[in-house]
N, C-alpha and C positions, 0 to 999 in steps of 0.2 A: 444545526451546526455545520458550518461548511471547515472542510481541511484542505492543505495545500504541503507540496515537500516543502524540506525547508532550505530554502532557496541558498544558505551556507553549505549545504549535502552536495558532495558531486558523488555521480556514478558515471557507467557505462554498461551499454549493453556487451554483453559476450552469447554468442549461440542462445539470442534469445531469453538471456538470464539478466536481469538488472544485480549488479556488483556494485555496491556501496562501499566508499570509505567512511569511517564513522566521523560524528564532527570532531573527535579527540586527536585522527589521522592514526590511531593506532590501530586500528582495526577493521578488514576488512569482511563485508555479511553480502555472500550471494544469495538471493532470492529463488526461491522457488518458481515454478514458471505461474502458478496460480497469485502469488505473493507479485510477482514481478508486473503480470497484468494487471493488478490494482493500483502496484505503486507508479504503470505507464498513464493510469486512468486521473492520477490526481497531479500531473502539472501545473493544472489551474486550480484556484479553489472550488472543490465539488462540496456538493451535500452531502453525507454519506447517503443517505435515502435513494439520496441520486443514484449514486455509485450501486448501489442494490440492487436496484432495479435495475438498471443499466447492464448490471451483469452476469445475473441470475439465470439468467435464460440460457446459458455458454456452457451450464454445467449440467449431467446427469448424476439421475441419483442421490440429491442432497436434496432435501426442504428447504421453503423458503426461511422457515423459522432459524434453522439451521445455518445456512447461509447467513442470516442476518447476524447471530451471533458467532459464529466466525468471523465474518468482516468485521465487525466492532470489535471482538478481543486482539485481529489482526491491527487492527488500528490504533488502538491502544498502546499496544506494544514499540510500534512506532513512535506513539507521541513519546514515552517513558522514555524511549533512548532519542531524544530528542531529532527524532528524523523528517516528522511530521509536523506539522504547526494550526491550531486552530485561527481561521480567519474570518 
C-alpha cells in the first residue's frame, strides 16, 4: 500500500515542525519533529515499507518491530483525520 498527503492538506514549516491546517480549517495540529520527518517523507506516494526502511536507521534505541508499529499506528491516525490518502 502506497500513501501520499492529501493534496487538499496545506501546511508549513515552522522551526522545523510541520503545522497542519485540518481539512475542516478549524484546526490547527503541529507535528512533532519525528511526526513531521514522516509527514516531509510522504509528498509523493511512498510504500510504507518504503518509508521504514528508509528511516529506521535515524533513530536510536527503538526496534525495528517497534518502529514498524509506530509508523503504522502514526499513519493510521493520519488517514482517520483525513490527512493522508491511500494511493
Amino acid at each position: 500500500m502506497k500513501i501520499a498527503r492529501n493534496p487538499n492538506i496545506v501546511f508549513e514549516m515552522f522551526d522545523d515542525q510541520a503545522v497542519i491546517v485540518s481539512d475542516s480549517d478549524e484546526e490547527l495540529l503541529t507535528l512533532n519533529p519525528v511526526a513531521t520527518l514522516i509527514w516531509t517523507n510522504i509528498e509523493e506516494p511512498t510504500a510504507i515499507d518504503a518509508l521504514e526502511g528508509k528511516l529506521f536507521d535515524l533513530f536510536d534505541g527503538v526496534t525495528r518491530e517497534q518502529w514498524a508499529v509506530d509508523l503504522r499506528t502514526f499513519v493510521d491516525q493520519l488517514k482517520t483525520e483525513g490527512l493522508v490518502v491511500e494511493v
